[in-house]
Structures are given as structure tokens and as C-alpha cells.
C-alpha positions as CSV (number, residue, x, y, z in Angstrom):
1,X,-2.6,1.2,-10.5
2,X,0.8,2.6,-9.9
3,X,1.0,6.0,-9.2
4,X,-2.4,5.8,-7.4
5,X,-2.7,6.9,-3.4
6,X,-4.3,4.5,-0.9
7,X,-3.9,4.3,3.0
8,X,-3.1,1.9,5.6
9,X,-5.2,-0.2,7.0
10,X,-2.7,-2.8,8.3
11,X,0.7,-2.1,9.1
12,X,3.1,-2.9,6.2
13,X,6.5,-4.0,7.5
14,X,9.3,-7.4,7.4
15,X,7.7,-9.8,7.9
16,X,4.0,-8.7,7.8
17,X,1.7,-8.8,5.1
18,X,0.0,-5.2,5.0
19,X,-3.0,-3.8,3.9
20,X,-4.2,-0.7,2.1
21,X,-7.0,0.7,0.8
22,X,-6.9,2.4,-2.5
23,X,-9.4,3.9,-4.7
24,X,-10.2,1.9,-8.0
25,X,-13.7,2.4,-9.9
26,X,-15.3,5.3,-8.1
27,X,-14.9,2.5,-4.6
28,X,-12.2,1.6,-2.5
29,X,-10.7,-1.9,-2.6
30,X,-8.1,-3.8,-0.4
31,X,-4.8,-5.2,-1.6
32,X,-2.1,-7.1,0.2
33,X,0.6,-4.4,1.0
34,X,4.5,-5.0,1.2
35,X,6.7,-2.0,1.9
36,X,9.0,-1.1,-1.7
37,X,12.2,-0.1,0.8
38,X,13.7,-2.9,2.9
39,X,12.9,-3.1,5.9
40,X,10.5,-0.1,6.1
41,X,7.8,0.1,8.8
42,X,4.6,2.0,7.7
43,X,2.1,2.0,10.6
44,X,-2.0,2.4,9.9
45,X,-3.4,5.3,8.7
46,X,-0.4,6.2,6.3
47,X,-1.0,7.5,3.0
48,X,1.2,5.6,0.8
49,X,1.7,5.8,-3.4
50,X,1.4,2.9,-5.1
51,X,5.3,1.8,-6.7
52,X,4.4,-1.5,-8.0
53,X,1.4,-3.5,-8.9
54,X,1.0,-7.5,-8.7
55,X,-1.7,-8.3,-10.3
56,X,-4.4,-9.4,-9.0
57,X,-4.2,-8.3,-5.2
58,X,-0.6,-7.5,-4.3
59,X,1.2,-3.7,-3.8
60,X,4.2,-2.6,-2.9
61,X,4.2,0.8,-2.0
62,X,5.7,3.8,-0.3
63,X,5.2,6.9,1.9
64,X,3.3,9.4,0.1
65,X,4.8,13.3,1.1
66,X,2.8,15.8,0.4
């Protein structure tokens, strides 16, 4: 799971519980998102990397630059 690219799908920021999509399994699936920088905003529709897995449904992630 870490390493892997997903995208927004609800912003991930303090005090908000995100949401990204991210592919696993040839399909897409939906994990709770929390940003992996304090304080970090990332609005919908950001593609984001994967920095840390929670197993089963929670990710912290960052901005993906491509």
C-alpha cells in the first residue's frame, strides 16, 4: 500500500477526516485520508502517494509531484 498513488475525493486537512481513492486489486477502493505534514490542506482531486498505511482503512498521505 505505501508507495501507491490515489486521489482525492474528500479534502484531507486538521481537523477533517479525508478521503482518497487508490487503486488495489485491478479496482479502486476508499480509505480514510489524513495529511502526513501538519497542518497540510489537500483539496479534491489531488493526486497524493501513499506515506503510511493503517490497516485496515486508514492513510496518511502526501502530494504526489510529478
Amino acid at each position: 500500500m505505501v508507495g501507491r498513488q490515489g486521489r482525492v475525493t474528500g479534502t484531507v486537512g486538521p481537523g477533517l477526516v479525508g478521503e482518497v481513492l487508490v487503486p488495489v486489486r485491478g479496482g479502486a477502493e476508499a480509505f480514510l485520508a489524513y495529511p502526513v505534514e501538519p497542518g497540510e490542506r489537500i483539496e479534491v482531486g489531488t493526486l497524493v502517494v501513499v506515506v503510511e498505511y493503517q490497516p485496515p482503512r486508514t492513510v496518511y498521505v502526501a502530494r504526489a509531484y510529478a
